[in-house]
N, C-alpha and C positions, 0 to 999 in steps of 0.2 A: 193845475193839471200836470200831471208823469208824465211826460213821455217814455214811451218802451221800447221797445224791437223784442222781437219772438226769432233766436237765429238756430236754425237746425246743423246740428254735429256730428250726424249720421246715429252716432249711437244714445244721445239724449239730447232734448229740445231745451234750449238756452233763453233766458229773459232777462233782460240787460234794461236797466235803470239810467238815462239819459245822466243821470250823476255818478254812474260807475258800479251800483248795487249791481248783482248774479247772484241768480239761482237757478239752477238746471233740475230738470225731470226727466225719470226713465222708467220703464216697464221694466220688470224683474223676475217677468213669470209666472209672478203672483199676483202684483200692486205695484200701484205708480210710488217711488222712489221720490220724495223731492229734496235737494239740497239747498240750502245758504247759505252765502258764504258772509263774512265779519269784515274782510276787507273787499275793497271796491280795488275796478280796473281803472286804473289811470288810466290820462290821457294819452302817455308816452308809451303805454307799454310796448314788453317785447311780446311778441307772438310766440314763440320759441317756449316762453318763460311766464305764459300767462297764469298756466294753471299751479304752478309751481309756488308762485307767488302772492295767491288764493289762499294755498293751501298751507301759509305759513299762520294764517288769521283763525279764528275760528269758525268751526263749517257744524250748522247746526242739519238734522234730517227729520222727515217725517216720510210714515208709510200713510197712504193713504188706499184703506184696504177696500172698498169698495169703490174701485174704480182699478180699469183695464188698458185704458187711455186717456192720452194727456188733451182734455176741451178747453173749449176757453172759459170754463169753469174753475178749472185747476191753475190755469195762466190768470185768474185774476186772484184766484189764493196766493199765486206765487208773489204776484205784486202786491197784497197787502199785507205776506208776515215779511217783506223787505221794507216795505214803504209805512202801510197803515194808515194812510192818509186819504186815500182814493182820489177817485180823477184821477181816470187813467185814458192815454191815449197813445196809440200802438202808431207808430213810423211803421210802414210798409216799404219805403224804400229801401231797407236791408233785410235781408232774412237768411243768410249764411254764418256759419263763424268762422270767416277769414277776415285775413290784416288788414282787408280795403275794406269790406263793409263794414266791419267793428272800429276801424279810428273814422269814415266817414261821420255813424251814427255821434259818437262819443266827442268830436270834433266840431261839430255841425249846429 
């Protein structure tokens, strides 16, 4: 079993991998945007320097053109080109992406 978190960033919905996997999704106007990233959030990270430190890894993308919103259709797509394993089970006790519920989840 995965554990996930689903954390909202105002401008694209974040799904974080109890072992540090991210991938984010956004509407673009057109179609839902999703991204992954190659490296994982550690457990120390800095907040500051999260995304920065992402973005040193490889970040793969896909358009997903028939679709306007992000369901929890697209959030289980997300968790199997990160994971691919299934058995997935979503933590609802965080759902932001700030420093306290992202090292609670990733800590916990």
């Amino acid at each position: 079993m995965i554990k996930y978190a689903v954390l909202d960033d105002v401008e694209q919905l974040v799904v974080v991998t109890k072992e540090g996997d991210i991938a984010t999704g956004h509407y673009n106007d057109n179609c839902i945007i999703l991204n992954y990233y190659g490296n994982k959030i550690s457990k120390n990270f800095n907040i500051d320097r999260v995304w920065d430190e992402l973005n040193i890894g490889r970040r793969y993308w896909k358009e997903l053109e028939n679709k306007q919103e992000i369901d929890q259709d697209v959030i289980i797509l997300m968790l199997e080109s990160l994971d691919g394993r299934g058995g997935y089970k979503r933590d609802n006790s965080v759902n932001t992406f700030d420093e306290k519920d992202l090292r609670t989840f990733l800590n916990s």
